[in-house]
C-alpha positions in Angstrom: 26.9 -1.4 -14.8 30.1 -2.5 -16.3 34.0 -3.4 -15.9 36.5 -0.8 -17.5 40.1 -1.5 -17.8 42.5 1.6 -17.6 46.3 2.7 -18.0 48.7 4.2 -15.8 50.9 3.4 -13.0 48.4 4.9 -10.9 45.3 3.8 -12.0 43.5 0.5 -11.2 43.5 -2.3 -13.9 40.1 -2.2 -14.1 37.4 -0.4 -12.0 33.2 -1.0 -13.0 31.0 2.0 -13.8 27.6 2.4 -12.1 25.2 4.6 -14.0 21.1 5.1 -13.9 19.4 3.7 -15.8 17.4 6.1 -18.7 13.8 3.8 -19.4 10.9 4.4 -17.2 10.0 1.0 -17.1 13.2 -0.9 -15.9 12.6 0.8 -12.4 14.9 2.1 -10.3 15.5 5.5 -12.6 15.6 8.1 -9.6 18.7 10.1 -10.3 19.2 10.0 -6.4 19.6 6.6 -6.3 23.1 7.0 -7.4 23.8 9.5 -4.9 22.8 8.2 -2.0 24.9 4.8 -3.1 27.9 7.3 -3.6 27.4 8.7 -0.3 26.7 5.9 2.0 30.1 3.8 0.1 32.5 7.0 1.1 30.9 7.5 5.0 31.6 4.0 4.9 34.9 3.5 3.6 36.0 7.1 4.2 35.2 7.9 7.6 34.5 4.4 9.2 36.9 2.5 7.6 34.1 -0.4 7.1 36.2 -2.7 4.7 33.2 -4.6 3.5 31.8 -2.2 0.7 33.9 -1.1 -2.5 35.1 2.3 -2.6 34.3 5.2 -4.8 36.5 6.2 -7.1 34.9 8.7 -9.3 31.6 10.3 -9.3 30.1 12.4 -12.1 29.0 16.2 -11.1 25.7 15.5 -12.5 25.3 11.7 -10.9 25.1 10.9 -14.4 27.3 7.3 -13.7 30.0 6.7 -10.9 33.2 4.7 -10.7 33.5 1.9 -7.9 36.7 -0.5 -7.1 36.5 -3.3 -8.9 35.9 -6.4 -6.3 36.9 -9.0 -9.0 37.4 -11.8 -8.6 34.8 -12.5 -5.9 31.3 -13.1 -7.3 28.2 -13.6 -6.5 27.3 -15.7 -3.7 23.8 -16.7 -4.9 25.1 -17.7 -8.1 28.0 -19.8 -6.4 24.8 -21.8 -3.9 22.8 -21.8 -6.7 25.5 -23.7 -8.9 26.7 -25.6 -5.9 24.1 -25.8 -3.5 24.3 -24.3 0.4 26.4 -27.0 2.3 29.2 -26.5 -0.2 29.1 -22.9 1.3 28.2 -22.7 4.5 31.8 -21.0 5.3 30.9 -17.9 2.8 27.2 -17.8 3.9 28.3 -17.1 7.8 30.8 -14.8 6.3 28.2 -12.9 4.5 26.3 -12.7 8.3 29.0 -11.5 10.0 29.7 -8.5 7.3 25.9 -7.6 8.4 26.2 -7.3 11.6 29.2 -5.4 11.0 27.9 -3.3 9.4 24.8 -3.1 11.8 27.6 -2.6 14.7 29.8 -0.3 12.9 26.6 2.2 11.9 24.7 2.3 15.0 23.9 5.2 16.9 26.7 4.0 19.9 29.3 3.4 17.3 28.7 6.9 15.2 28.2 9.1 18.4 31.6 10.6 17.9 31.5 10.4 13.8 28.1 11.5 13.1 26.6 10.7 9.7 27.3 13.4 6.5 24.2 15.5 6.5 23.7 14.8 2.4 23.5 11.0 3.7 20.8 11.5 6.0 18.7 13.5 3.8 19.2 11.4 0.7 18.0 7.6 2.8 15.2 9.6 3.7 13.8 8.8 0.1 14.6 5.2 0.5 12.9 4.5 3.8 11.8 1.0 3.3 9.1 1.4 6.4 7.7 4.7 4.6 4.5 2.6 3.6 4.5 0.4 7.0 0.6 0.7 8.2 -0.7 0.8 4.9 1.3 -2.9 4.0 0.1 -4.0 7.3 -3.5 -2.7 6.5 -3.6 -4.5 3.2 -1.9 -7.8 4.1 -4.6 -8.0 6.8 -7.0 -7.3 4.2 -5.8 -10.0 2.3 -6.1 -12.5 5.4 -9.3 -11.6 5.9 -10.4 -12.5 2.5 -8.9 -16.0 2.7 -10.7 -16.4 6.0 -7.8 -15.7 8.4 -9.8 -12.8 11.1 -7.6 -10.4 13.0 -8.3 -11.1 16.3 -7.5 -8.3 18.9 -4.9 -9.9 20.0 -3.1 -9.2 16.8 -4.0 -6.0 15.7 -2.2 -5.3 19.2 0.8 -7.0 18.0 0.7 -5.7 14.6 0.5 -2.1 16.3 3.5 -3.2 18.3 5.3 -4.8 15.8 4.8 -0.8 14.1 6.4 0.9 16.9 9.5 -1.5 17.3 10.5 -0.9 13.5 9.9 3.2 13.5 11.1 3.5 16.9 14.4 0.5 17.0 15.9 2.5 19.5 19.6 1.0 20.1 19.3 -0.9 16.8 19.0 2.6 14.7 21.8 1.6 11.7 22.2 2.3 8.3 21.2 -0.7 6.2 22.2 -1.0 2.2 18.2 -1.6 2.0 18.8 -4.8 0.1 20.3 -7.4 2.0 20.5 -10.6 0.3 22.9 -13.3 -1.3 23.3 -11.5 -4.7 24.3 -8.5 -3.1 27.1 -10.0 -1.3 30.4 -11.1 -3.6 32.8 -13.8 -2.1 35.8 -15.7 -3.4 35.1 -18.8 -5.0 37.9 -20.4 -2.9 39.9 -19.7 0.3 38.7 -17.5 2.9 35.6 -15.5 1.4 36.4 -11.7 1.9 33.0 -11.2 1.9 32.4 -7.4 0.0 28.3 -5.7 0.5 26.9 -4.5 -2.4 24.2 -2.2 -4.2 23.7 0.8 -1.3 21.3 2.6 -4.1 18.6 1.9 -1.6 20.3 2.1 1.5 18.7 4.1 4.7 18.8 4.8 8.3 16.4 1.7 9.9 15.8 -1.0 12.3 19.4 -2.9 11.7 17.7 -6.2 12.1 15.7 -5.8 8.7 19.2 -6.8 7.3 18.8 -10.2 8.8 15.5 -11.2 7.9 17.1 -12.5 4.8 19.0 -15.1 7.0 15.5 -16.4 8.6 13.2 -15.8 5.9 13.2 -16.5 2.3 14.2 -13.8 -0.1 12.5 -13.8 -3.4 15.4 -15.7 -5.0 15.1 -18.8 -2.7 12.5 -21.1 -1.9 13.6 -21.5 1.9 16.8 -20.5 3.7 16.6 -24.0 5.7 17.2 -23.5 9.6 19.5 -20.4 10.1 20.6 -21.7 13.3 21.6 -24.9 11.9 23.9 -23.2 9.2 24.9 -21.1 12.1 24.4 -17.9 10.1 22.3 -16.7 13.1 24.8 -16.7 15.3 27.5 -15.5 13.0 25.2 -12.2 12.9 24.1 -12.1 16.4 27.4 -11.8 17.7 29.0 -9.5 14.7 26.0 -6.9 15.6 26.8 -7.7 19.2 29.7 -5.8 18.8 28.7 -2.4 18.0 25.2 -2.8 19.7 25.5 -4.4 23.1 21.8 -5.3 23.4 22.0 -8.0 20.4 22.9 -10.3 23.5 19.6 -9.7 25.1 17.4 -12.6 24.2 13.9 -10.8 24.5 15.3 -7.4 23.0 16.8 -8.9 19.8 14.0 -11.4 19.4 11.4 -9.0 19.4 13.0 -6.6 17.1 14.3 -9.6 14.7 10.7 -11.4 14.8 9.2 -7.6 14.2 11.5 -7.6 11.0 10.5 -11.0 9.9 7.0 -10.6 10.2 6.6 -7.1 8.4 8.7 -8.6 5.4 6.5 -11.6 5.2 3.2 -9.4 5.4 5.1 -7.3 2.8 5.2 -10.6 0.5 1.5 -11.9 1.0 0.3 -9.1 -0.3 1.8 -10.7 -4.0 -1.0 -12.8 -3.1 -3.6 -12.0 -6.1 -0.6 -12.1 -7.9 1.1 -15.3 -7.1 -3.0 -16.6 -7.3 -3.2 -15.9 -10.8 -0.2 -18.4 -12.0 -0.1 -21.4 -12.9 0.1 -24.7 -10.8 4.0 -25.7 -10.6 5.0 -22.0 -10.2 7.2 -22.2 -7.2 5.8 -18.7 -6.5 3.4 -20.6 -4.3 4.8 -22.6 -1.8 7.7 -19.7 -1.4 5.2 -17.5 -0.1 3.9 -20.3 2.0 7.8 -20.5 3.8 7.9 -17.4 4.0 5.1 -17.1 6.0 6.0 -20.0 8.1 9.6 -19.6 8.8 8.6 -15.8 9.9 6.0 -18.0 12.7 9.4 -20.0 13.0 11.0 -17.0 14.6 8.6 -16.2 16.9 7.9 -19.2 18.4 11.7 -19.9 18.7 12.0 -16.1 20.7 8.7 -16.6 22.6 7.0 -13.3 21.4 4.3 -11.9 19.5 2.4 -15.1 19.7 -1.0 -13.7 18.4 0.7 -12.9 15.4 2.7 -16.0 14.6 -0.5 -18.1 14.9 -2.6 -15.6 12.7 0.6 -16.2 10.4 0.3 -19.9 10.8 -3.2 -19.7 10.1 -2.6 -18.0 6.8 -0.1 -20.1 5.4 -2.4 -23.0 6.1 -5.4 -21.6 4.1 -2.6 -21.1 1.4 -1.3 -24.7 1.4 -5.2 -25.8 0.9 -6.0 -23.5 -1.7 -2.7 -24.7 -3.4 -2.3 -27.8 -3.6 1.1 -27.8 -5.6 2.7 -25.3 -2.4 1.8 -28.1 0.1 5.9 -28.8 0.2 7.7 -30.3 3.6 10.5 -27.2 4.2 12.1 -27.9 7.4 13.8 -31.6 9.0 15.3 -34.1 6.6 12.9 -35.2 4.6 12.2 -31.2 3.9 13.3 -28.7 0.7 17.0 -28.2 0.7 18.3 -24.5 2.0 18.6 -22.1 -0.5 16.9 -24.0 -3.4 16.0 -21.9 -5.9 12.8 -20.2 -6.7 12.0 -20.8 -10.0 8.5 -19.4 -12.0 6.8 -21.4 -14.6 6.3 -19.4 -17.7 2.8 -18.8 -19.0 2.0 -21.7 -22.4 3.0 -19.1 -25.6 0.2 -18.7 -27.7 1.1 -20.7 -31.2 -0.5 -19.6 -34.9 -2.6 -23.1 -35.9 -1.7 -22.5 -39.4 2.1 -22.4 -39.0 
């Protein structure tokens, strides 16, 4: 990606060009990525007039690169808390919520009966379903918990069979989601109001709208721990943005089944890093980010009063991971606890050194 300047009375200053990346192993190489970004940006700005997302400008036949409206001067909001800290942006961070559940509210099912979604759309975020491997995650995390000595009682393999059918079946919360939410893919001003602006829709897909939140309640893989979402009032920002397009966000035991569904499938997702995160070395913050992620997704469903089967299985896990680790047995919520949004950081493996040089 980069930031082109051009001439002409009609032409933007500058715009930034999007293209895929050509090596195998930087990821993300499928040709379709590209288009379904393309796609989702115009039904957005296009037909819905969503004014969160930068607009397409130019597309290559071929998908070999695209051209998008420059956003400058806004920038990243991770790397403003990351410089700054979170309580120096609270404002921007609730911002960023709100454009969420906008764009939850503005892409539901109630809100798109009359402008139904571009049939290229709907066929392209079929390759980016992000539950297309759902039982299997949920098979191996289990696995996983069982080998630390966590057993899956009956009680939550019910609930993890439930928590299945909420996320393939959200009913009223069926949105399209940019399949990345998070604080780098969001770009703010620096100062005034934020004008918050979603980015990177390469990945974006037709899902449960309230996977986009989990990001407000559970530790990305950029932060060490959000802190207390309700606190920063980022929960409520979102709630009542969604609320707008999908009337049921205002049902307590609706939205917190489908949000704590969301929070515990994405922190399943992460422990199955486990032999991974195992491997590194003591001091990697690796650890005890996987240990809050765990917890604050047990947060959430003690706070909505559901799934409890699950959030003490959850519990349970993160507790056999604190004694393993010693280094991840961290304090992450009251005062005394990690601040929000600190940042994950890994420690790098000792370099090999020639004795002779």
């Amino acid at each position: 990606m980069a930031r082109v300047q051009f001439r002409g009375d009609c032409a933007p200053p500058t715009a930034i060009v999007k293209w895929v990346r050509c090596h195998s192993a930087a990821g993300r190489t499928e040709p379709w990525r590209l288009r379904l970004e393309c796609a989702a940006l115009r039904y957005l700005s296009d037909d819905l007039r969503f004014a969160f997302t930068p607009r397409v400008l130019a597309m290559h036949p071929s998908a070999a690169f695209a051209v998008l409206e420059d956003l400058a001067p806004r920038v990243a909001l991770d790397r403003l808390i990351g410089r700054d800290g979170a309580d120096a942006h609270v404002e921007r961070l609730r911002a960023f919520a709100r454009a969420l559940g906008e764009l939850g509210a503005a892409t539901s099912r109630r809100a798109t009966a009359n402008r139904p979604w571009p049939t290229q759309l709907t066929r392209l975020a079929a390759a980016a379903d992000p539950l297309a491997r759902l039982s299997l995650e949920l098979d191996e995390a289990a696995e996983y918990a069982t080998d630390l000595g966590v057993r899956v009682s009956a009680g939550v393999e019910s609930e993890l069979a439930a928590i299945a059918d909420e996320l393939r079946a959200p009913g009223p919360f069926f949105a399209l989601s940019s399949g990345d939410a998070a604080t780098n893919n969001v770009l703010v001003h620096e100062s005034g109001p934020a004008g918050p602006r979603l980015i990177d829709f390469e990945a974006s897909a037709f899902t449960h709208a309230l996977l986009d939140a989990v990001c407000l309640h559970v530790p990305g893989p950029g932060w060490l721990t959000v802190g207390d979402p309700v606190a920063l009032g980022v929960a409520d920002s979102y709630r009542r943005a969604l609320a707008l397009g999908v009337p049921q966000a205002e049902d307590d035991r609706l939205y917190g089944f489908g949000l704590t569904a969301a929070c515990a499938w994405w922190a399943l997702q992460r422990l199955r890093r486990y032999p991974k995160v195992d491997m590194r070395p003591p001091g990697d913050q690796s650890r005890p980010q996987l240990v809050e992620t765990l917890e604050a997704a047990a947060r959430v469903a003690c706070s909505y009063r559901v799934l409890p089967h699950t959030a003490g299985w959850i519990r349970g896990i993160a507790e056999r991971l604190r004694r393993r680790w010693p280094d991840a047995d961290l304090v992450f919520t009251g005062p005394a606890g990690v601040a929000p949004y600190s940042p994950r950081r890994e420690v790098s493996p000792p370099v090999a050194t020639d004795p002779g040089s």
